[in-house]
N, C-alpha and C positions, 0 to 999 in steps of 0.2 A: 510425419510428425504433425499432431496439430496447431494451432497458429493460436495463442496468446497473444490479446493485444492490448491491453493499456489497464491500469488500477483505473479507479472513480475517482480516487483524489490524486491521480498525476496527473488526469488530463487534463490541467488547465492552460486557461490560454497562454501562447507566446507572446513575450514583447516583441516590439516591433524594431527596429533596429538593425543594423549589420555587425559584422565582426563577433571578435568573443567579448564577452562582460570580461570585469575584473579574472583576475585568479589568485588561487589561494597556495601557497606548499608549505605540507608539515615534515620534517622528518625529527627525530630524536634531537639531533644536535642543537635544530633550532628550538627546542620546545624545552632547553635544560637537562633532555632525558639524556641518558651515558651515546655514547661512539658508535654510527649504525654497526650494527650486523651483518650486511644484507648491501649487497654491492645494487640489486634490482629497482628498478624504477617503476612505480605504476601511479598512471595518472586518470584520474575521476572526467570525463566531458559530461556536465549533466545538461538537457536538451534547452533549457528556460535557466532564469536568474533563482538563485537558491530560497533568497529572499521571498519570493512570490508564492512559494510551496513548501510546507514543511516538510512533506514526502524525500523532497531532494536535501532537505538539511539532514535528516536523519543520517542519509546514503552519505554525506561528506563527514557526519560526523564519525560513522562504522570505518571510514578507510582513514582516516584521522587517529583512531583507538589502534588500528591496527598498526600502524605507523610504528605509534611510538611503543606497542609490546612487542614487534617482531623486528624492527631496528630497520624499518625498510622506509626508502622516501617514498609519499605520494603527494601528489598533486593535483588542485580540482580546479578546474576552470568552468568558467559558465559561459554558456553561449549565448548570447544576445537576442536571435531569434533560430528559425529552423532552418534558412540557409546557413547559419554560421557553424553549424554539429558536423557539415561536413567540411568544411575550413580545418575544423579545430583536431579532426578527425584524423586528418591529412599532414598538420603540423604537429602531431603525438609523434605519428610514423617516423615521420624527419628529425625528431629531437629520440630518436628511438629508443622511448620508451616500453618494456620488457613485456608490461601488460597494459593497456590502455580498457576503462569499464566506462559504457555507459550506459542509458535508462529508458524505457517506454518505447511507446510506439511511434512518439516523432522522430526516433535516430534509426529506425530501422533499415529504410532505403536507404539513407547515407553508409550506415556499416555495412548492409549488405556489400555496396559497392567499392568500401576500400579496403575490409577483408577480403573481396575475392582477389583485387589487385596486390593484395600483400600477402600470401598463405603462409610464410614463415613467420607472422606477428601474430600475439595470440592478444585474443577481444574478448571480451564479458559484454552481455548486456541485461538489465537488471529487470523484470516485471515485461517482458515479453519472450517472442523467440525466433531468433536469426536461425534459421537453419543450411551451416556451414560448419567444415572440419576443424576450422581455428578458430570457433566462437564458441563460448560456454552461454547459454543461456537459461536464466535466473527465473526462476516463475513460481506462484504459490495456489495453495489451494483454497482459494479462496469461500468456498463453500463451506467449508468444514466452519470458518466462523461465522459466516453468517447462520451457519445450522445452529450454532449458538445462541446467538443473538435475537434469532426466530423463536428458540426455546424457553430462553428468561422472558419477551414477549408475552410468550402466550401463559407466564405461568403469571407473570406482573399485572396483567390486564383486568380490570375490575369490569369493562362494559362488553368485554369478548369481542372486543371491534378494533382492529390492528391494522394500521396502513403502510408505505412505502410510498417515496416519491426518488424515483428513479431515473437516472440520467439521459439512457436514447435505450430501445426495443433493440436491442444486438444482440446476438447469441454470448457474447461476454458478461454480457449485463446479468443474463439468467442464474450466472454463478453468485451472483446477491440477492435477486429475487427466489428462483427456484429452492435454493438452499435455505432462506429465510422462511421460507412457507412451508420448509420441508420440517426445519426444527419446530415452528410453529403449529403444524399437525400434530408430532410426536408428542404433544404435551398437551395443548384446548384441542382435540380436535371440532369442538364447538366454535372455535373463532371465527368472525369473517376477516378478512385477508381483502385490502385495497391497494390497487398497486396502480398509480399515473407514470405517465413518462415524461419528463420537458420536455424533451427533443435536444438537448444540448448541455454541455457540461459546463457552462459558463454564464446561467441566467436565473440569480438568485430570485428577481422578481418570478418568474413563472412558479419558480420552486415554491415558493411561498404562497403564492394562488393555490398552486396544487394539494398544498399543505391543510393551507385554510378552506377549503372543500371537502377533505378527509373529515377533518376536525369535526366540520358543518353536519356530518352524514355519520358520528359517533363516535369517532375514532379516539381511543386516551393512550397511543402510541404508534407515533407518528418517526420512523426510521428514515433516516438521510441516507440516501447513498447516491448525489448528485454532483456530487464532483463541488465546485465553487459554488454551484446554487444552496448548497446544505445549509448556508449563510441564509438562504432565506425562511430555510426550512427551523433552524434554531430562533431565527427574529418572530413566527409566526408563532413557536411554542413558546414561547416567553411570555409575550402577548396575551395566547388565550389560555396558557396555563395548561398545555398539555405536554407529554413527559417525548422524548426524542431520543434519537445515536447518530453518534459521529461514525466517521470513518478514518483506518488506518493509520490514526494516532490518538492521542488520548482528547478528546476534545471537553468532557467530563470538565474539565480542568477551568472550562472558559465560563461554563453556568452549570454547577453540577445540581440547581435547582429543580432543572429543566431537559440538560441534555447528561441522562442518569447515566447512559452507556456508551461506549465504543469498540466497533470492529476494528482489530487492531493486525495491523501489518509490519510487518517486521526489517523495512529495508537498511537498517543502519545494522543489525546482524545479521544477513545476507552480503552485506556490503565487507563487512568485515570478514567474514568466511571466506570470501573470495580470495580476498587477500591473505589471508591466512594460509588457505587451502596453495596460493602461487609462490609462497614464499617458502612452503612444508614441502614443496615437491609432491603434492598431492591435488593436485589442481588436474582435472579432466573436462576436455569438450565437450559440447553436446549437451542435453537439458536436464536440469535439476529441479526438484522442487521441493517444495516448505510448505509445513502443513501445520498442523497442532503438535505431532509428534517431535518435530524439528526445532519448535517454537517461532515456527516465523508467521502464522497468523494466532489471533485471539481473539480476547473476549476483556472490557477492565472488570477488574473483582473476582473472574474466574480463573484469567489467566497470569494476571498479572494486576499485580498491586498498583494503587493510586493515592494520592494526596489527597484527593476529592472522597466527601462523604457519603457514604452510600444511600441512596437515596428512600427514604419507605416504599414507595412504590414500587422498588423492586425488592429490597428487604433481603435478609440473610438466608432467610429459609428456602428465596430463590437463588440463589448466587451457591450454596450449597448441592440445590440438585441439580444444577447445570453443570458444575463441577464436575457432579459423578457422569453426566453426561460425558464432559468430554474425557474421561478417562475411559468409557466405554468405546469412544470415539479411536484414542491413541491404542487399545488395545484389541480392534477390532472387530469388537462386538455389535458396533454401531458402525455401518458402513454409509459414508454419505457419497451420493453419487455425482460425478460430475456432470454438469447440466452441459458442455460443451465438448464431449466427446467428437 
């Protein structure tokens, strides 16, 4: 099985700290909804404090929803730092609860090792992948939007000059590079294509160096996929007025002057599936993943509707035939390849 290891926007850094952060529990009764359903318990470890990352609010908010439609209790706790996921890990088991889910590639080694010690307790982990018989692990395909996002790109660009500032040269990473340069061909194949790396998911200034050197050298879109540096990457297009994307939520939201687009990840319905899928009795081991077709990644305006207005620069008439892109996409007419085979 190959080895998924972390989105661009979960890996941000950990706090520093011991133990667990606060925690949160929903079920029906307390939320006003009717009398649970659902005798099962499943509780959320996310690896970092909720707060710090929207990635992980989406994930609390999906097991949250699913709570109170399928009458089941869950419970999220947040870990403090990366010793504390297997603390908290440890304390699921003991409070033995039915499913315990958690996220990324900071909880990997810790679940690897208390699922092997527990093989009668069944584990989720969300955006990577545990491979063991009593883990589900959760993973998407993350190409397919950026195949997107490369295509509105190159059909938006007025200077044919298209950059990327990228979080570290991993073979992970390729699946936002590769796939963005792959949509990007299918539509300018005149475009040039600039692609830096920080070196780290956590260094807005460099991001924004990187940004402001694109800019310097032509570029009138300029894609974030830096984990917390993308902060420097939207401060840089603001600035000098050139057009930018978020990643895996809607970021549009924060300056849709500026930052027109978002690759959009879908962990708060992934998170919900899960629990769905443990509560329906249709819940299986082993790896899953979400793609365009599933709706667990996207594209805003293609795939999914926004508050934010559409920018000119990218205009209807591209958000239209991206559209039919990614319907050629779900129908397999358009096959996008994984860059991480």
């Amino acid at each position: 099985m190959k080895k998924v290891i972390f989105s661009v926007l979960a890996a941000t850094v950990l706090l520093t700290g011991c133990g667990a952060a606060k925690t949160d529990t929903a079920s029906p009764a307390a939320s006003g909804a009717p009398a649970a359903k659902s005798d099962k318990k499943i509780i959320l470890i996310t690896p970092e404090k909720i707060g710090v990352n929207p990635f992980f609010t989406q994930m609390d908010e999906g097991v949250k929803k699913a709570s109170k439609e399928f009458g089941v209790t869950v419970k999220t706790v947040e870990s403090a730092d990366a010793s504390a996921i297997e603390q908290n890990l440890r304390a699921a088991v003991a409070d033995n609860y039915d499913l315990i889910i958690t996220s990324s590639f900071t909880a990997e080694d810790a679940l690897k090792k208390v699922a092997t010690e527990n093989p009668k307790k069944s584990f989720a982990i969300i955006d990577t992948v545990v491979d063991l018989p009593n883990v589900r692990s959760v993973v998407f395909r993350e190409h397919e939007a950026a195949y997107l996002l490369g295509a509105a790109a190159g059909l938006s660009t007025k200077k044919n000059i298209v950059g990327m500032v990228a979080a570290v040269d991993i073979p992970l990473i390729k699946k936002y590079t590769v796939g963005f340069q792959e949509g990007l061909k299918a539509t300018n194949p005149n475009a040039k294509f600039i692609v830096n790396y920080v070196g780290s998911f956590t260094d807005p200034a460099k991001a924004k160096e990187l940004a402001l050197t694109q800019f310097s050298q032509g570029a009138d879109f300029i894609a974030g996929a830096s984990a917390v540096g993308d902060l420097g990457v939207f401060e840089a297009a603001k600035e000098k007025g050139f057009y930018t994307s978020g990643q895996d939520i809607d970021r549009t939201l924060t300056d849709p002057q500026h930052i027109v687009l978002s690759q959009l990840k879908g962990t708060d319905a992934v998170a919900y599936q899960t629990v769905k899928d443990f509560v329906n009795g249709t819940f299986k081991f082993g790896a899953v993943d979400y793609g365009l077709k599933e709706d667990g990644v996207g594209l805003t305006f293609v795939t999914r509707e926004t508050t934010s207005a559409l920018s000119p620069f990218v205009g209807q008439d591209v958000v239209t035939k991206v559209k039919a892109i990614r319907d050629d996409i779900v129908s397999g007419k358009v096959k996008v390849e994984n860059p991480v085979k």
